[in-house]
C-alpha positions as CSV (number, residue, x, y, z in Angstrom):
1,X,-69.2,-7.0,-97.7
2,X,-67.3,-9.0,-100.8
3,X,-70.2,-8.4,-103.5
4,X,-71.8,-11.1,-102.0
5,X,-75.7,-10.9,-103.2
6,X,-77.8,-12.4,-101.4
7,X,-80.5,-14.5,-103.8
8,X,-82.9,-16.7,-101.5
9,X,-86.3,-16.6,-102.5
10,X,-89.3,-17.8,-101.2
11,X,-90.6,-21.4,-103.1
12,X,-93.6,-20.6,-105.4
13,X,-96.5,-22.5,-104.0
14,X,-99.0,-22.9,-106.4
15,X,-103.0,-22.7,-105.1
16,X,-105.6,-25.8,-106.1
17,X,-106.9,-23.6,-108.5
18,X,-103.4,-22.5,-110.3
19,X,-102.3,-26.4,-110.4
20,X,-105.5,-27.1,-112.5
21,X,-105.6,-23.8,-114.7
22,X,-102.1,-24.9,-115.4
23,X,-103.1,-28.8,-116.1
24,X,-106.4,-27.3,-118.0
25,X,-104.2,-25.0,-120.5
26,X,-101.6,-28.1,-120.8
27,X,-104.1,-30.1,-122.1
28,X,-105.5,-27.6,-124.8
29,X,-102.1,-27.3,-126.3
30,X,-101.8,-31.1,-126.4
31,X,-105.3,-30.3,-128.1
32,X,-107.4,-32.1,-125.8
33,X,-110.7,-30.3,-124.8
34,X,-111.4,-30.3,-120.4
35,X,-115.3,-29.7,-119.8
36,X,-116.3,-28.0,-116.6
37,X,-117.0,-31.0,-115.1
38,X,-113.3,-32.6,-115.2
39,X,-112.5,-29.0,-114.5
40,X,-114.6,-30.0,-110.9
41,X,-112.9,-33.2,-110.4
42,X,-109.8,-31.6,-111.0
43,X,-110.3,-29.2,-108.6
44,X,-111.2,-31.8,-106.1
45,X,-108.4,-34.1,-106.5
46,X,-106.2,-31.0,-106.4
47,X,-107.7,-29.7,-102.7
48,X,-107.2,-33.4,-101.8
49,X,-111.3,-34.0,-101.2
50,X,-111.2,-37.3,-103.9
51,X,-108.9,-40.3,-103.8
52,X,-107.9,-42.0,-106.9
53,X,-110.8,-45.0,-105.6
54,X,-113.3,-42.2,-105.1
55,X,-112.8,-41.3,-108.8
56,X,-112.6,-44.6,-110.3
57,X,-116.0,-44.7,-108.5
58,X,-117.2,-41.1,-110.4
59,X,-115.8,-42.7,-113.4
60,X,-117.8,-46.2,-113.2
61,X,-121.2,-44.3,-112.2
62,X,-121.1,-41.4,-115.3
63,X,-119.9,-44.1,-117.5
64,X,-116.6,-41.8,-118.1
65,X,-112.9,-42.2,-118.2
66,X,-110.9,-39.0,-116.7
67,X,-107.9,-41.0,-115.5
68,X,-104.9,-40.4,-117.6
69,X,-105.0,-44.1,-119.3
70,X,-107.3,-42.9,-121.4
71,X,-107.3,-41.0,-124.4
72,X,-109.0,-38.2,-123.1
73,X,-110.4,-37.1,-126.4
């Protein structure tokens, strides 16, 4: 062998619940506060259990806004 090393690695696959512990800590340092429930959407969206209609729908009925157009604030 030349010094040849070899360096393949296996892709990182985050879980559901990594992808929104990542999203949820992104957000505090943009200073925006998630609440338990977004925390549950989240989650859901992340296992692929809600569609973006299905949480327009959530949205309408708690009166809310979690899509990203608003300002989340």
């Amino acid at each position: 062998m030349e010094g040849k090393i070899s360096m393949s690695r296996k892709p990182v696959v985050p879980t559901s619940e990594q992808m929104v512990q990542d999203a949820v800590a992104n957000s505090r340092l943009s200073g925006y506060k998630v609440t338990e429930d977004v925390k549950a959407v989240m989650l859901r969206i992340a296992r692929g259990e809600m569609s973006d209609d299905q949480l327009g729908a959530c949205e309408k009925q708690q009166g809310t806004e979690w899509s990203t157009e608003g300002d989340g604030k």
